[in-house]
C-alpha positions in Angstrom: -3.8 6.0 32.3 -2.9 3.3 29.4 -2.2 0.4 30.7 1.0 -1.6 28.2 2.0 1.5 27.1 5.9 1.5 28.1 5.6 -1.9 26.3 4.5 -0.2 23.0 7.3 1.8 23.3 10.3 -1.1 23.6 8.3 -3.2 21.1 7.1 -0.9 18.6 3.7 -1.7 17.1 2.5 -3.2 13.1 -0.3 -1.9 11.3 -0.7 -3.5 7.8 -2.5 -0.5 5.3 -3.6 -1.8 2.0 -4.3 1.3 -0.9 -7.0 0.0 -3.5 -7.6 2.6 -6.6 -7.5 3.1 -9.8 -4.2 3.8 -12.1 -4.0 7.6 -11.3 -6.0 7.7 -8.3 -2.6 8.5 -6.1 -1.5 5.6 -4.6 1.7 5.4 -4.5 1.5 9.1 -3.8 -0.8 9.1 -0.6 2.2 5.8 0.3 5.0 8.2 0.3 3.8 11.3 1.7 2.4 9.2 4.5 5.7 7.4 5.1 7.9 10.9 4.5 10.5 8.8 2.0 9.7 6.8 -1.4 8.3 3.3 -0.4 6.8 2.8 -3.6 7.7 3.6 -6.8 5.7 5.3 -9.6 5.5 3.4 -12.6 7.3 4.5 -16.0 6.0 4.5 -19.0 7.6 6.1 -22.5 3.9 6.4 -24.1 0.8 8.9 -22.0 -1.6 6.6 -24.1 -0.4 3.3 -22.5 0.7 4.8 -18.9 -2.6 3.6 -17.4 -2.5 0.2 -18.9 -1.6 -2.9 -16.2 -1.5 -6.7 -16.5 -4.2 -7.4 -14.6 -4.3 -6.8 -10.8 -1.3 -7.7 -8.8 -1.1 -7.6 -5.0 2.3 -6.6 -3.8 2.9 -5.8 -0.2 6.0 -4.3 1.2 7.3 -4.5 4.5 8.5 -0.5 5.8 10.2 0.2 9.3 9.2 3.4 10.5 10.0 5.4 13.9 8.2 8.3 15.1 8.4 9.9 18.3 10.6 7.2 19.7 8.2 4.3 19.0 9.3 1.9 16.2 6.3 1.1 13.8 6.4 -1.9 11.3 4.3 -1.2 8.8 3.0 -3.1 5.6 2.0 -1.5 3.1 -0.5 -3.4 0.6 -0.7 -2.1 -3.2 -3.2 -3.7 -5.9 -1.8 -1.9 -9.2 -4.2 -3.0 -12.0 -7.2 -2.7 -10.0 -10.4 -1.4 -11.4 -8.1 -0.9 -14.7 -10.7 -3.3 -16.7 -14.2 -3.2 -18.0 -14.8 -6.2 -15.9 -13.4 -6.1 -12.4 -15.0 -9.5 -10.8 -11.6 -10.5 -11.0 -10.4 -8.0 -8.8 -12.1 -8.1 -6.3 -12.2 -11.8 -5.9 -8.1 -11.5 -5.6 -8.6 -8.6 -2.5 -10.8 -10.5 -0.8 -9.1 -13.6 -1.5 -5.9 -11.7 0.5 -7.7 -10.2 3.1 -8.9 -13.5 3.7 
């Protein structure tokens, strides 16, 4: 028996998911499917030579309210586009763990 379940159930629960990769690697993809709707949005770009191209790593998270089987779920979703996009990625990484910390 779970003890605090029926309590799960009024409140919901949160679970915060950050998606680290590449451009291409299926991010915003794996996001979507997860979530069954379009919480992020893939990114446009007139030119296939400059589609993989970012401005350096940004961390954008995005708040999503989701409900399945009855129970409410907030969920955050983390996304770092621009990550591992440059020959040098110290940068990166220092900006994750700066976050996570």
């Amino acid at each position: 028996m779970r003890r605090g379940g029926r309590k799960n159930v009024k409140k919901g629960v949160q679970f915060t998911l950050m998606v680290v990769g590449g451009s291409g690697t299926g991010r915003t993809t794996f996001v979507n499917t997860l979530c069954e709707s379009e919480v992020l949005t893939h990114k446009d770009s007139d030119s296939p030579e400059t589609a993989h191209i970012e401005q350096g790593i940004k961390i954008k998270p995005v708040n999503v309210e989701l409900e399945e089987d009855g129970i409410r779920i907030a969920l955050t979703i983390v996304d770092t586009p621009g990550f591992g996009d440059n020959i040098d990625n110290e940068y990166a990484f220092q900006e994750i763990v700066g976050y996570l910390e």
